[in-house]
C-alpha positions as CSV (number, residue, x, y, z in Angstrom):
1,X,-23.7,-4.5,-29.5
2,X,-23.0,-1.0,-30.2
3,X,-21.0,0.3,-33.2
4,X,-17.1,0.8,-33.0
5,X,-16.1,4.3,-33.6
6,X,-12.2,4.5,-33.8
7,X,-10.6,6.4,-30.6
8,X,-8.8,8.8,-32.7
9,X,-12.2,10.3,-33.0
10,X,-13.0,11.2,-29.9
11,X,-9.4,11.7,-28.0
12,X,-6.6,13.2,-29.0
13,X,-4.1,11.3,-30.4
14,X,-1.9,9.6,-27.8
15,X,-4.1,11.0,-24.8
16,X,-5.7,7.8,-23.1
17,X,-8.4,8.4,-20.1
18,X,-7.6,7.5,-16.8
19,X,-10.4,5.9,-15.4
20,X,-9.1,5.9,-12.1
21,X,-10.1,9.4,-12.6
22,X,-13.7,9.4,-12.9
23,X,-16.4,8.9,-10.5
24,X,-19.7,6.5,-11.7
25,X,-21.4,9.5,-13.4
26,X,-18.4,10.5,-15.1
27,X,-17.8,6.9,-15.7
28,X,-21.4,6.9,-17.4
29,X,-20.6,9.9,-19.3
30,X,-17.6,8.6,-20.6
31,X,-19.3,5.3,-22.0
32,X,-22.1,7.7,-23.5
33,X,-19.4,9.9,-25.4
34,X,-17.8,6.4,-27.1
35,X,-21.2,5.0,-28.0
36,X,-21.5,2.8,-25.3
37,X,-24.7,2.7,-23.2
38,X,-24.6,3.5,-19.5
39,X,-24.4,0.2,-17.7
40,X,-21.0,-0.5,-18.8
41,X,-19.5,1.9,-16.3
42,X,-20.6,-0.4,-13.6
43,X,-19.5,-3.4,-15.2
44,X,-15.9,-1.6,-15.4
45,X,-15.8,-0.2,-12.2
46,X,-16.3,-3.8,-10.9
47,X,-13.5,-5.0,-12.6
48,X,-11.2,-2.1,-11.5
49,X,-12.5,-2.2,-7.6
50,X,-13.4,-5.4,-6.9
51,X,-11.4,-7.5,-8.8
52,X,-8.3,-5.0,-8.5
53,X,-8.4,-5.5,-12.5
54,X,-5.9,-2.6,-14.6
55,X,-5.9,-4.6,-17.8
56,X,-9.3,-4.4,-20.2
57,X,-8.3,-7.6,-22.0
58,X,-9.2,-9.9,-18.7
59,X,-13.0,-8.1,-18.3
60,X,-14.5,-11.3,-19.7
61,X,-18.3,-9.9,-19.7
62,X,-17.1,-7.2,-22.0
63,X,-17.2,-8.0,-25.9
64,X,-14.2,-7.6,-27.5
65,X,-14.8,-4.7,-29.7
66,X,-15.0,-2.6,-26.6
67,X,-12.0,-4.1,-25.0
68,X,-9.9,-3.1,-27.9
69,X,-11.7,0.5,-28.1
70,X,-10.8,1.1,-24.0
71,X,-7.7,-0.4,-24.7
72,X,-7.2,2.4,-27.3
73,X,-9.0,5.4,-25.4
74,X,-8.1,4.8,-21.8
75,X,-6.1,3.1,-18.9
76,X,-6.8,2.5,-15.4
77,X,-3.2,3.6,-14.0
78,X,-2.0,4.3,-10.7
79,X,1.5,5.8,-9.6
80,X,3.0,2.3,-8.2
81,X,4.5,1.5,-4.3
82,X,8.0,1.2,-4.8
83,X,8.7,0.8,-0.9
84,X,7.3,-1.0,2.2
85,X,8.3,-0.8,5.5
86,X,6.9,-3.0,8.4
87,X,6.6,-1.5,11.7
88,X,6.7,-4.2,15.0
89,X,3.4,-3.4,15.8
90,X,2.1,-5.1,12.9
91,X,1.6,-1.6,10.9
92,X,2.7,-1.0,7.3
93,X,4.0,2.4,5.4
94,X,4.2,2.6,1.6
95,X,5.3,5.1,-0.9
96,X,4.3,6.0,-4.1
97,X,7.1,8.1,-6.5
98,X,5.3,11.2,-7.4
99,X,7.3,14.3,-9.2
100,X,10.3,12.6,-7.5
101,X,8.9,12.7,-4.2
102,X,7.7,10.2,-1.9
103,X,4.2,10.1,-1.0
104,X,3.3,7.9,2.0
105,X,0.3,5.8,2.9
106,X,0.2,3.8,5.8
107,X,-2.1,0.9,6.8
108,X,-2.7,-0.3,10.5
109,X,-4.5,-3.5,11.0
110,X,-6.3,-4.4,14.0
111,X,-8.3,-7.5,14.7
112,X,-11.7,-6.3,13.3
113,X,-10.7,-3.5,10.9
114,X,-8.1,-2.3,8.9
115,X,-7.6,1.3,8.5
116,X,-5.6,2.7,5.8
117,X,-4.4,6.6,6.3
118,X,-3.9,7.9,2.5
119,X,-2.2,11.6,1.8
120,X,-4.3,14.1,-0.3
121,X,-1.3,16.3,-1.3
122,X,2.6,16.2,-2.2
123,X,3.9,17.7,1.1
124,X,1.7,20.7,3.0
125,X,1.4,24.2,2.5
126,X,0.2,25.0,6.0
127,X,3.7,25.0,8.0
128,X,2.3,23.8,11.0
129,X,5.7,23.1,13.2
130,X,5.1,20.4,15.1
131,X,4.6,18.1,11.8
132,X,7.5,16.7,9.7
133,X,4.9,16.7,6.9
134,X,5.1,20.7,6.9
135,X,9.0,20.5,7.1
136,X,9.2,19.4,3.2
137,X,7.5,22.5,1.8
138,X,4.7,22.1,-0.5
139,X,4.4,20.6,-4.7
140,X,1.2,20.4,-5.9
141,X,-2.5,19.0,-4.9
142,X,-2.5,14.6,-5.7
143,X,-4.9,13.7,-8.3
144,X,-8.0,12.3,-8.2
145,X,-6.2,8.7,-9.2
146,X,-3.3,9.6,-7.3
147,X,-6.1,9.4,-3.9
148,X,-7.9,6.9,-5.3
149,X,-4.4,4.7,-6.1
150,X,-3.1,4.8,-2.8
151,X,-6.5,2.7,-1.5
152,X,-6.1,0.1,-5.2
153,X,-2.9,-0.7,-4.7
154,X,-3.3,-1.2,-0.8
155,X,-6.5,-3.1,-1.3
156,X,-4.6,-5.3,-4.0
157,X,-1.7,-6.2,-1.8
158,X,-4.1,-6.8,1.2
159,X,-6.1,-8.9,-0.7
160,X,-3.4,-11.2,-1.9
161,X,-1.4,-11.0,1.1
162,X,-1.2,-13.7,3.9
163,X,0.3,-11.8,6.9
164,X,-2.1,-9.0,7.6
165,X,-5.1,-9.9,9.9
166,X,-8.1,-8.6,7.9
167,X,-8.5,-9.3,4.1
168,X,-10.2,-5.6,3.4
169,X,-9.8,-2.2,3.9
170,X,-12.6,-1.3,6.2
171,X,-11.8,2.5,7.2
172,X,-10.2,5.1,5.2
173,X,-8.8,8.2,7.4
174,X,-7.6,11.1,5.1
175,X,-5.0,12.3,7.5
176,X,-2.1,11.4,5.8
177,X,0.5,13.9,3.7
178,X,-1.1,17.4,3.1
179,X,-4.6,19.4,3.9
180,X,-7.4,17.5,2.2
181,X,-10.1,20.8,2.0
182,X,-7.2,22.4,-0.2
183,X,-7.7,19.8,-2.8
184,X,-11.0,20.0,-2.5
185,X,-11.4,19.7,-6.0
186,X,-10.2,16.3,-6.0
187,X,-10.8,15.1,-2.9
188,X,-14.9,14.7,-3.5
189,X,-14.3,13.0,-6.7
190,X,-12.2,10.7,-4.8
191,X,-14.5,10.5,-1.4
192,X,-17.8,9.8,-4.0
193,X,-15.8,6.5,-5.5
194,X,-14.4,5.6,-2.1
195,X,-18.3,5.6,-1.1
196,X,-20.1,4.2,-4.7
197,X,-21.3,0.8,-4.1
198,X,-19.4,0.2,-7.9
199,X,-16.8,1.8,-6.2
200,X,-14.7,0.4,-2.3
201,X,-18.7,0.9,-1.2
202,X,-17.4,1.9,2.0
203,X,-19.8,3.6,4.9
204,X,-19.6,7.3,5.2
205,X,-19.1,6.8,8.8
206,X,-16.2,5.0,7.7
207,X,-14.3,7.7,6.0
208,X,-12.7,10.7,8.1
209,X,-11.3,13.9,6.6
210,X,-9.1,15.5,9.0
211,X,-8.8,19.3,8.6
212,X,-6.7,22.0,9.9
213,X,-9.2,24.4,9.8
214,X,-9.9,25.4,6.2
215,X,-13.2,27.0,7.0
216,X,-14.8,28.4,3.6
217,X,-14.2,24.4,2.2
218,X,-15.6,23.3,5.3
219,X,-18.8,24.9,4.8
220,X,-18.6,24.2,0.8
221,X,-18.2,20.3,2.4
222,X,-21.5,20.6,3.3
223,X,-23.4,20.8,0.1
224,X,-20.9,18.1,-1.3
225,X,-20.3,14.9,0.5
226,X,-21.3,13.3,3.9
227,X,-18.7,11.5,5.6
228,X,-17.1,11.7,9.3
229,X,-15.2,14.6,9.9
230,X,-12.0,15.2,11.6
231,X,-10.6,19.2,13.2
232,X,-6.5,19.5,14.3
233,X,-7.2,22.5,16.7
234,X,-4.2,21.4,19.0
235,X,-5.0,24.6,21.4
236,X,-7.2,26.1,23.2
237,X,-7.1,29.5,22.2
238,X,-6.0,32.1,19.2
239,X,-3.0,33.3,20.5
240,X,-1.1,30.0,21.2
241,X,-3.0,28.3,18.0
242,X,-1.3,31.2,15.9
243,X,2.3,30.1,17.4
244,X,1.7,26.3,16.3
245,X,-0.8,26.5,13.2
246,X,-0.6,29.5,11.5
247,X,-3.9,29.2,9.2
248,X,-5.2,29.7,12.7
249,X,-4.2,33.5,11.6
250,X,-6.8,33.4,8.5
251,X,-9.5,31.2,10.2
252,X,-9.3,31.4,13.5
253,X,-11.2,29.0,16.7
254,X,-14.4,30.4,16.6
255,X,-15.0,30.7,12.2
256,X,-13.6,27.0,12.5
257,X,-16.3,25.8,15.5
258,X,-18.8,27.6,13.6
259,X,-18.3,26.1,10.6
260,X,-18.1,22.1,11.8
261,X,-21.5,22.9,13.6
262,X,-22.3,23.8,10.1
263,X,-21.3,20.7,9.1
264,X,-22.7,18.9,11.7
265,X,-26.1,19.9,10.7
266,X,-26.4,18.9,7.1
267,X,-24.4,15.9,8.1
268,X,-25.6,12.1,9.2
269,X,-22.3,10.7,9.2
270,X,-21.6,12.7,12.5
271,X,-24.9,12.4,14.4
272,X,-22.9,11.4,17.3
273,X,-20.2,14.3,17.0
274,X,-17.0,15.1,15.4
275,X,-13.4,14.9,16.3
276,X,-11.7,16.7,18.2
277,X,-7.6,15.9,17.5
278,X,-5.7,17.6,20.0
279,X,-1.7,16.6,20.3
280,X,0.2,17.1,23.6
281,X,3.4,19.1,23.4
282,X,5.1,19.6,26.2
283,X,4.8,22.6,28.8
284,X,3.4,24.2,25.1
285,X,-0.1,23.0,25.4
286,X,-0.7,20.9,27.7
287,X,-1.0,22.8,31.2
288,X,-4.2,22.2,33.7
289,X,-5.3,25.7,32.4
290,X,-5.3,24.2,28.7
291,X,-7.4,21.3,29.6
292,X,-10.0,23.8,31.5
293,X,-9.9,26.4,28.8
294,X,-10.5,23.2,25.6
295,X,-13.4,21.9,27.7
296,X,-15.1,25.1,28.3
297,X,-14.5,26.0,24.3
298,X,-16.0,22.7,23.4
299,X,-19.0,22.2,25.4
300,X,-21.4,22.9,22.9
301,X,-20.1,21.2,20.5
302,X,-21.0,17.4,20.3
303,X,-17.5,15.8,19.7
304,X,-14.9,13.3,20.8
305,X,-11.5,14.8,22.0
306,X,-8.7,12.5,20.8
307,X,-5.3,13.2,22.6
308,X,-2.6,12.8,20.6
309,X,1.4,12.1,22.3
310,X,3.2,13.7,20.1
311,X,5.9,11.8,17.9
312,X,9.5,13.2,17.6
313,X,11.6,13.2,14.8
314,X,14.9,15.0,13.8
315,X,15.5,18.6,14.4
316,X,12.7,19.1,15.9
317,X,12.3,21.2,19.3
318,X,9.0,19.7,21.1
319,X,8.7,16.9,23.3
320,X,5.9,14.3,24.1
321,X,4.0,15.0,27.8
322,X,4.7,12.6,30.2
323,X,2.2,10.8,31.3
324,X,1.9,12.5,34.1
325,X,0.6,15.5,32.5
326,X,-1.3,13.3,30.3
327,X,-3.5,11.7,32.6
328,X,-4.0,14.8,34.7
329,X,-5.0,16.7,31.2
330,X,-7.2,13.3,30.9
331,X,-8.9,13.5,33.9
332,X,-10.3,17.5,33.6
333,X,-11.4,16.8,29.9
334,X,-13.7,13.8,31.3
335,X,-14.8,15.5,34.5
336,X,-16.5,17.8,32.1
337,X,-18.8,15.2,30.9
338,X,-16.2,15.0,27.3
339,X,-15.8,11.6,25.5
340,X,-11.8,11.5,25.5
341,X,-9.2,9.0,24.7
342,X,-5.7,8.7,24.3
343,X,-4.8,7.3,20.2
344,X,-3.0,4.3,20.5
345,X,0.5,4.9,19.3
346,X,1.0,2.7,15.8
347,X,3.9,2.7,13.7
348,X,6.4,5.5,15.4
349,X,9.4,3.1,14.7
350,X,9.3,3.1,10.7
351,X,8.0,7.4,11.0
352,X,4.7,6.3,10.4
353,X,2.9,7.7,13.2
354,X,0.5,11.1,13.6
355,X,2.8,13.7,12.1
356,X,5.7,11.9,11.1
357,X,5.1,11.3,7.0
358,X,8.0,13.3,5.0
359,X,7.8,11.8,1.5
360,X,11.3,13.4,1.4
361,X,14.1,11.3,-1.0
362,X,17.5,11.4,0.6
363,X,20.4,10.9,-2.0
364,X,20.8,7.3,-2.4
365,X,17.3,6.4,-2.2
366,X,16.6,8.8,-5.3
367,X,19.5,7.3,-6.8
368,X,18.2,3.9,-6.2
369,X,14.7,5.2,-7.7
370,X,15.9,6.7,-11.1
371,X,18.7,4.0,-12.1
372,X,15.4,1.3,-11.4
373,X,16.8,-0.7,-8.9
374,X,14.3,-0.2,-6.5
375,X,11.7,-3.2,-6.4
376,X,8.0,-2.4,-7.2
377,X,5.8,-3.4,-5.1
378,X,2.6,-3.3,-6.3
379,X,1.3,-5.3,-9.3
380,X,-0.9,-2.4,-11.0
């Protein structure tokens, strides 16, 4: 058993280490620095992502000199879910209370998986205007344990819950609130535990960053993590890409194909080709001419195109395409030899479809919030 040195040796008074924070090398670190030998990182990070486990004193295989010590030195905290809304479709949105705004994660159970779609930033810098994310302006980047605690307390409700079909998280899709490659600093710290088999141990080809197009990350990706990648290019050329996403104006089509072929080569996860996400607005992009010109810009690049209908919400100007326009979009894109399909709409009745997360607080709801009134739902 290895000596006790008191915590107010090695941290500052009053500052405590979230572990939720550290990935299993840092983990490992971290045990060196208090005296501790390696292995006990594993031993934690069980606790904390198998058992769902936030208090030291119930980590049994741990001696209780240490449990004291980590009780001292460091916490495993998480911002908590203080709502949940069902949608009829079986799908679930909650939200976590982060600088007084609402950050939403939304989970959407099928018979064989369960996906969970987690935010990587308090609202979105990249004004993109046919996304209600975009319309709340942009805080700050979500923390390493703010990622990783949108997956811990989601896996902790699943697992105790009775009503949702599968009993784990099986896919992570990081399309949620924000532009992961701008948080890049968190976001592999985050994606390296989400993959750690002391971590959720999930498949690489079961994680999926979605990007807007942040090409000198993209190529940075690269050297960094392996998992399934995800491009919102939503046109099929410059000039009406600058109209509806204007990083398109910094790094236009052709830097951001370049750069996912980039990808593409250093990566295994997407042997079998990226995504492609493409939404349909109305008479905006979703003319015969589009559908030629996006499979004639794509057809060197192995992907999947997967058509989006896009999901209203208030004030905004677009419309969906009818299905009409659709099918006939459809119908060019796969008499080019392209792998397409039309995403299954899920959760559009609680706004917690593609493009429909706000994390905005009206009035009464941040009122509810700060006089503590409002239930918690998670347990961490």
């Amino acid at each position: 058993m290895s000596s006790f040195i008191p915590a107010e040796f090695i941290f500052p008074k009053k500052e405590k280490i979230n572990l939720l924070n550290l990935n299993y090398q840092q983990m490992c670190n971290f045990f060196l620095k208090i005296g501790e030998k390696p292995f006990r990182a594993a031993q934690v990070m069980q606790w904390i992502y198998r058992y769902y486990c936030n208090d030291f004193t119930q980590m049994t295989n741990i001696n209780k000199t240490l449990r004291n010590l980590l009780t001292q030195c460091a916490e495993i905290h998480t911002p908590k879910f203080i709502e949940e809304k069902h949608s009829s479709d079986g799908t679930i949105k909650w939200a976590m209370l982060i600088d007084e705004q609402l950050i939403e994660t939304v989970c959407i159970p099928t018979l064989n998986h369960t996906t969970l779609c987690i935010s990587s930033q308090i609202g979105c810098p990249l004004k993109c205007n046919f996304c209600l994310t975009a319309k709340q302006g942009f805080n700050r980047n979500l923390k390493v344990s703010e990622i990783i605690g949108q997956i811990w307390n989601a896996g902790k409700i699943i697992n105790n819950s009775k009503n949702i079909q599968k009993k784990s998280i099986t896919n992570i899709v990081i399309m949620g609130m924000g532009e992961p490659l701008l948080n890049l600093h968190n976001l592999v710290p985050a994606v390296k535990i989400m993959l750690d088999k002391f971590g959720f141990a999930l498949s690489k080809r079961h994680i999926t960053i979605s990007t807007a197009g942040i090409v000198p990350a993209i190529n940075m990706l690269a050297d960094l993590i392996d998992v399934s990648l995800a491009i919102s290019l939503h046109a099929p050329n410059n000039e009406l890409r600058n109209q509806i996403m204007p990083i398109n104006k910094k790094y236009n089509i052709e830097s951001l194909l370049n750069a996912a072929k980039h990808y593409m080569n250093k990566s295994n996860a997407n042997h079998n080709g990226i995504t492609i996400e493409y939404v349909l607005l109305n008479q905006v992009n979703d003319h015969i001419h589009h559908a030629h010109e996006l499979a004639k810009l794509l057809k060197d690049l192995p992907c999947k195109i997967n058509l989006i209908r896009w999901n209203s919400f208030p004030g905004a100007t677009y419309k969906c395409s009818s299905d009409i326009r659709i099918n006939n979009f459809i119908k060019i894109l796969t008499s080019y030899g392209l792998i397409t399909i039309i995403r299954k709409i899920r959760g559009n009745d609680i706004y917690a479809a593609c493009g429909q997360l706000a994390g905005n607080i009206i009035d009464r709801t941040r009122e509810r919030i700060l006089s503590n009134n409002m239930k918690i739902i998670s347990n961490g």
